[in-house]
C-alpha positions in Angstrom: 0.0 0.0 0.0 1.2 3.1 -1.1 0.7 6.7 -0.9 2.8 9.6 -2.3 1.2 13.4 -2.0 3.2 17.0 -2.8 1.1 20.2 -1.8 2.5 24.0 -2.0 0.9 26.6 -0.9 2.1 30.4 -0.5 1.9 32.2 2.7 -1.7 34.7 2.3 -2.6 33.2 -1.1 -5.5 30.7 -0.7 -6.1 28.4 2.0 -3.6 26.2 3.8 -3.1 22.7 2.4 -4.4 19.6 4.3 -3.6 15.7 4.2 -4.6 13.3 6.1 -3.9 9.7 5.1 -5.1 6.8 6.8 -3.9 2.9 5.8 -5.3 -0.2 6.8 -3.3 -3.3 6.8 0.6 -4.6 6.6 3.6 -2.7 5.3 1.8 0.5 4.2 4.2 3.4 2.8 3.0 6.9 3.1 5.4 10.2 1.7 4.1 13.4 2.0 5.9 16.7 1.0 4.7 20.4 1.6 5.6 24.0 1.1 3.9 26.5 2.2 2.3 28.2 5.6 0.3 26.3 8.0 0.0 23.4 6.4 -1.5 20.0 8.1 -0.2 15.8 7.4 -1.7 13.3 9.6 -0.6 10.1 8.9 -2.5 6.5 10.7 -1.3 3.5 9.9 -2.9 0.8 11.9 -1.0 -2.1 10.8 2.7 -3.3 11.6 5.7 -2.3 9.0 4.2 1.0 8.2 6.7 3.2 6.7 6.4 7.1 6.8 8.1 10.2 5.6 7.3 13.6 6.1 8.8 17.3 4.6 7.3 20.3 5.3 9.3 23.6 4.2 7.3 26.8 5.9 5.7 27.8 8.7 2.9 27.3 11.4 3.2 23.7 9.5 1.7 20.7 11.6 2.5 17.0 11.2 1.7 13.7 12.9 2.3 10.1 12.7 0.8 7.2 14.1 2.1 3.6 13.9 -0.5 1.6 16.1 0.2 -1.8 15.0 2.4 -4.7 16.6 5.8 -2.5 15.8 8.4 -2.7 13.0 7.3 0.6 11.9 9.4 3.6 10.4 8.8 7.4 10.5 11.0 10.2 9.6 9.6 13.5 9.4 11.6 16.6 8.9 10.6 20.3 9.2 12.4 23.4 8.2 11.0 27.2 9.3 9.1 28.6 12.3 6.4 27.7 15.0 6.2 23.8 13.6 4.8 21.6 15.5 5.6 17.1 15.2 4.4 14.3 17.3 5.3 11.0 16.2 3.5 7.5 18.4 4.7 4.2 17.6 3.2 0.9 19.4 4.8 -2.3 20.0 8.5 -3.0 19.0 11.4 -2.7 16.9 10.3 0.7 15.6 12.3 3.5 14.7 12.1 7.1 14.2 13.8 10.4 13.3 12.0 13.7 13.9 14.7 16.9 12.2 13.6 20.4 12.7 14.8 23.5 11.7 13.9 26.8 12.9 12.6 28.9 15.5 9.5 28.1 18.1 9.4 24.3 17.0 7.5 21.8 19.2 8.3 17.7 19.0 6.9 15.3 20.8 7.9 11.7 20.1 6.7 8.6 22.0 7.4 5.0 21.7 5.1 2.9 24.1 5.1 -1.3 23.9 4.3 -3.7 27.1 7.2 -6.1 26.2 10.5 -5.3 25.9 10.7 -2.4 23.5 14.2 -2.4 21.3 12.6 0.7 19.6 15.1 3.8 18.5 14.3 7.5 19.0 16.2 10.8 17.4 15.2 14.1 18.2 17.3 16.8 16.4 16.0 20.8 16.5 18.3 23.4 15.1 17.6 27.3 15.5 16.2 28.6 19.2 13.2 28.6 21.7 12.4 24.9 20.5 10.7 22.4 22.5 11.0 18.2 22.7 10.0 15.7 24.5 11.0 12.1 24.1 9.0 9.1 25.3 9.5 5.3 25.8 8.1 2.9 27.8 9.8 -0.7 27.1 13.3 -2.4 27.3 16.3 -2.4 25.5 15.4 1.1 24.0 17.4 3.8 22.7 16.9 7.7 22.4 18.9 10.1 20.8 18.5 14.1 21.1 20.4 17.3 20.3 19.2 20.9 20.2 21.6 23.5 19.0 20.4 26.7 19.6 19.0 29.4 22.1 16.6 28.9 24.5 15.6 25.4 23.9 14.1 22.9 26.4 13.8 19.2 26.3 12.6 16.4 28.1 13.1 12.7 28.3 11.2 9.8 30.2 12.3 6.1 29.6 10.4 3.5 31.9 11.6 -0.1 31.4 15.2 -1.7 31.7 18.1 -1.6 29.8 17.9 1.7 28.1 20.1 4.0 26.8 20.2 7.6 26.0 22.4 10.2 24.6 21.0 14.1 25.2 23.1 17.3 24.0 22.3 20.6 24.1 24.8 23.5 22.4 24.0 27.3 23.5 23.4 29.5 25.6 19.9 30.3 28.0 19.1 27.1 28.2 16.3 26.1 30.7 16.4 22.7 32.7 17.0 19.3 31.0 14.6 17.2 32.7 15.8 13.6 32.5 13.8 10.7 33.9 14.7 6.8 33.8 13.9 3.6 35.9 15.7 0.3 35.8 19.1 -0.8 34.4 19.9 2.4 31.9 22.9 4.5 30.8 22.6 8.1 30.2 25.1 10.6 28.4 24.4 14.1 28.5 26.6 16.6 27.1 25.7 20.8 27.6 27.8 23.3 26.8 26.9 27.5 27.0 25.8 29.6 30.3 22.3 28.6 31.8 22.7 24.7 31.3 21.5 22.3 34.0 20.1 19.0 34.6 18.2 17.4 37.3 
């Protein structure tokens, strides 16, 4: 099953675009690629091996993903511009993701949730300042990646389970507390250089 969509829109010239694409079974494959200003993807794919991939070039843009089947999913989605907002959920196990913004004002929220033991993969990456992410996973054997490089920028991470591992940096200067929870046999690294850093 597959699905490929391109919208462009220009900022004050007709109405933002909107996609939402829903797929119903095993190995789905959505792309969907916008320009424009305050554009809106929502991707549901309800089965395992779904595979999506989001690009949205603008602002105000919005884009979700959700993988509610038995795991083995993909999603990548990627935002460059200002006040973007992402939220990626993936069920089950042996997922991965990779959420990329660019920008000022950006929100991500990413969460990985399975009963069993997880062995899903995370990466959080925000370039520009006063961006937000939160990082989720529930499970064992998991691993999380995020960086922010910036101004400003706040993240979060929560990991319940065993055997996780996660890698945080933050680059810059005025930035606000990194709030790091994690239960069980874990490792953390956490690198943050710039005035204004702490953890707790």
């Amino acid at each position: 099953m597959l699905a490929m969509i391109a919208g462009c829109g220009v900022a004050h010239a007709g109405a933002p675009s909107s996609v939402t694409v829903e797929q119903i079974g095993e190995g789905g494959h959505a792309k969907v690629v916008q320009a424009g200003r305050g554009d809106l993807v929502a991707i549901v794919q309800s089965d395992q091996s779904g595979d999506a991939v989001v690009r949205q070039f603008g602002s105000d843009e919005s884009a979700s993903v959700t993988q509610s089947g038995a795991g083995y999913g993909s999603a990548a989605l990627n935002q460059i511009g200002a006040q973007n907002w992402a939220s990626v959920s993936q069920a089950g196990g042996y997922n991965a993701a990779i959420l990329n913004q660019s920008g000022v004002g950006n929100r991500a929220k990413l969460l990985q949730a399975s009963s069993l033991d997880g062995v899903n993969t995370a990466e959080i990456e925000q370039h520009g300042a006063l961006n937000v992410a939160a990082l989720e996973q529930n499970g064992s054997g998991n691993t999380a990646v995020q960086a922010q490089l910036g101004v400003a920028d706040t993240q979060s991470v929560s990991q319940i389970g065993d055997n996780n591992h996660a890698v945080y940096t933050q680059v810059g200067n005025n930035l606000p507390d990194l709030h790091v929870q994690q239960t069980g046999g874990m490792t953390v690294t956490i690198l943050q250089t710039g005035w204004g850093a702490s953890t707790h």
